[in-house]
C-alpha positions in Angstrom: 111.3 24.2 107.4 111.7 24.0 111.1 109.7 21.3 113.3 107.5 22.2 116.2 110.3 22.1 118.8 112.9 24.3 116.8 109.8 26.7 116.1 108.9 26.9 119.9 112.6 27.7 120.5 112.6 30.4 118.3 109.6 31.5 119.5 110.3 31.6 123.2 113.9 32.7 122.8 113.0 35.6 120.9 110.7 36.5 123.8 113.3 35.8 126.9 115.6 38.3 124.8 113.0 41.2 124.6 112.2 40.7 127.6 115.3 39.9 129.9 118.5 41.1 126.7 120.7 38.3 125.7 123.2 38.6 127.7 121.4 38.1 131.2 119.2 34.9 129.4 120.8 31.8 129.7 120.5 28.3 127.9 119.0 26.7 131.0 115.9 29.8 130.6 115.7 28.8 127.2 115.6 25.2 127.6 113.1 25.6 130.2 110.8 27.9 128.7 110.0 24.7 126.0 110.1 22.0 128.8 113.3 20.1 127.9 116.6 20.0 129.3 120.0 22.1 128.6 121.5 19.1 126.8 118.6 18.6 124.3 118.6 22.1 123.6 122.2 21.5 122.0 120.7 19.2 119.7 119.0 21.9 118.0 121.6 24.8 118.7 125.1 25.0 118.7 125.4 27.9 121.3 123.2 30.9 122.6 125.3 32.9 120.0 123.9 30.9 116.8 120.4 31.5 117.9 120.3 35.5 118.3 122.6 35.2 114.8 119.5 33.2 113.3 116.6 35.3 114.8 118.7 38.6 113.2 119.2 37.0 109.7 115.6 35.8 109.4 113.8 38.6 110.5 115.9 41.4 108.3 115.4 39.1 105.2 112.1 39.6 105.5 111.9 42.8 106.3 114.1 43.2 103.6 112.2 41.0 101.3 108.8 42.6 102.3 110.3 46.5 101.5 110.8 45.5 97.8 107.1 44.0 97.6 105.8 47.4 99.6 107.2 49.5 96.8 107.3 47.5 93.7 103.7 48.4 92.9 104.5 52.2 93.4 105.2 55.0 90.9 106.3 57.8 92.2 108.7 58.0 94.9 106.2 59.9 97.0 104.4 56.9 97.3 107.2 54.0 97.3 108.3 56.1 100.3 104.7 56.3 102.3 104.4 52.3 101.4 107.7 51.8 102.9 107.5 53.5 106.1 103.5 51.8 106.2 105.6 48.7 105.6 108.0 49.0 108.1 105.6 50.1 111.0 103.6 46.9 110.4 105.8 45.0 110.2 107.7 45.8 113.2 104.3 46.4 115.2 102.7 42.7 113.7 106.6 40.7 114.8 107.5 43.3 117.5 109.7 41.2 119.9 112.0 40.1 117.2 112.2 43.5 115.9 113.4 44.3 119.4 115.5 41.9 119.5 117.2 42.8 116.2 117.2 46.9 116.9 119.0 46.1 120.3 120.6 43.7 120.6 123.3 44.3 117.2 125.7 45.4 120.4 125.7 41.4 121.7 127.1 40.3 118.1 130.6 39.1 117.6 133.0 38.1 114.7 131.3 37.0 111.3 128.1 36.9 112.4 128.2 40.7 113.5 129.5 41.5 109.5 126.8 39.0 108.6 124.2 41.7 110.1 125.6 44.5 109.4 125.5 44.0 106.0 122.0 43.0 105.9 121.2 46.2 108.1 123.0 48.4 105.3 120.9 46.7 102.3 117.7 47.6 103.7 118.7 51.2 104.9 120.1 51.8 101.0 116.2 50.6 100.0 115.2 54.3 102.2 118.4 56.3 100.8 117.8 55.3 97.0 113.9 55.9 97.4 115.3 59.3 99.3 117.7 60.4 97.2 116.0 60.1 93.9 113.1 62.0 95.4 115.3 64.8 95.9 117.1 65.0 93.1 113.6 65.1 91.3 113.0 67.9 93.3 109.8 66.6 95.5 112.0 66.0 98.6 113.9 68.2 100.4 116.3 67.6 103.4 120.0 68.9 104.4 121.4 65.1 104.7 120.8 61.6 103.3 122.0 59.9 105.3 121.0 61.6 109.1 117.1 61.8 107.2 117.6 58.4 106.2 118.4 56.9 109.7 115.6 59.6 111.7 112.9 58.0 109.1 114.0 54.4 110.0 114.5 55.5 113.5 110.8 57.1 114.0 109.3 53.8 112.7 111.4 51.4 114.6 109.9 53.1 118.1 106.4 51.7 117.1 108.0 48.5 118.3 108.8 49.4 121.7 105.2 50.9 122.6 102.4 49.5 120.1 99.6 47.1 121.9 97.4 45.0 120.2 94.4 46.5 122.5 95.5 50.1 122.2 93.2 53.1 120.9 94.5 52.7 117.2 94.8 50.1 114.8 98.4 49.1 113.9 96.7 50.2 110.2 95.6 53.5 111.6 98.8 54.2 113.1 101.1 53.3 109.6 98.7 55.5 107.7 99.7 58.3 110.0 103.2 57.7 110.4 103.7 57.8 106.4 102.0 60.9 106.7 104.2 61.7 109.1 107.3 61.0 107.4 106.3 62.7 103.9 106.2 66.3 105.9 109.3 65.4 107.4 111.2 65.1 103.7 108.7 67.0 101.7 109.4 70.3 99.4 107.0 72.3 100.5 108.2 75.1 97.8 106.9 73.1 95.3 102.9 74.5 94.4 100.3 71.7 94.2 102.6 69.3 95.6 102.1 66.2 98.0 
C-alpha cells in the first residue's frame, strides 16, 4: 500500500510522461510537480528508470488481471471476445495516461526490466490469441492470421487511449459497446447462417 506522497508521485509522473515522454522528463520535473526537492524524491525512488518499470508492471497486471474477470463469466467465445475488447477500451479510456505511457514508452526500457514487460505484454496478448484461436477452430471466426488479427484487435482498442475525452459526444460505455461490435465483424465467419 503506497502513502500519499508515493501515490502523488505516481500520479504526477505518469502524467509528465504522457505528456512530455520519458526521456525529455527529468527528476527535478518530477520532484517539482509534488512540491519536494530532487533529493527527497530518492527517498522514494531509486532512479527515473524504477518508476516507468513500476507504472508498466502495475498497470499490465491489472489489465491482465481485469481480462480474466471480463471473460470468466462468458460462454462462448463470441462473447469472451466482445467482453474483452469492452474490457480493454474501458480500461484504457478510464486510466488513459498510464495506458499511454505503457503502449509508448516500451522503446525507453532497458535490461531486465524491458524482459520483465515484455513478458507481461505477451501474457495478456496470448488471453486475445487463445480466445481467437479457439473461435476459429470452432468455426465462428474467420481470419488469414493469428497473430497479425490478434495484434490489429489489440491495436484498434489501444487508440481509444490517445483520443477519448471524458466530455466527448459518447460515453466511454457507448463507445466499448461499439468497438466490440466492431471487432466481431472484423473476425467473424460470415459463411456461417444464423450466426453472430
Amino acid at each position: 500500500m503506497m502513502n500519499q506522497v508515493e501515490q502523488a508521485i505516481i500520479e504526477s509522473t505518469i502524467k509528465l510522461f504522457s505528456e512530455k515522454g520519458y526521456a525529455a522528463t527529468s527528476i527535478r520535473d518530477i520532484a517539482k510537480s509534488v512540491n519536494i526537492t530532487s533529493a527527497s524524491l530518492y527517498h522514494y525512488m531509486d532512479s527515473k528508470k524504477d518508476l516507468l518499470e513500476f507504472i508498466m508492471e502495475r498497470y499490465l497486471l491489472q489489465l491482465i488481471d481485469g481480462a480474466h474477470i471480463a471473460i470468466d463469466q462468458a460462454t462462448c467465445h463470441t462473447t469472451k471476445l466482445k467482453s474483452l475488447i469492452k474490457y480493454h477500451v474501458q480500461s484504457h479510456g478510464n486510466e488513459r495516461l498510464a495506458a499511454l505511457v505503457v503502449d509508448t514508452e516500451y522503446r525507453s526500457l532497458e535490461g531486465s526490466g524491458k524482459v520483465k514487460i515484455k513478458e507481461l505484454r505477451k501474457k495478456y496478448e496470448t488471453i486475445w490469441s487463445h480466445i481467437l484461436e479457439a473461435g476459429l477452430k470452432e468455426g465462428i471466426f474467420s481470419f488469414p492470421n493469428l497473430k497479425i488479427t490478434s495484434f490489429s484487435l489489440i491495436s484498434l482498442c489501444t487508440g481509444v487511449a490517445h483520443w477519448y475525452r471524458d466530455n466527448g459526444t459518447f460515453s466511454l460505455k457507448e463507445i466499448a459497446e461499439q468497438y466490440a461490435e466492431l471487432g466481431l465483424h472484423m473476425v467473424q465467419n460470415h459463411s456461417m447462417k444464423g450466426g453472430e
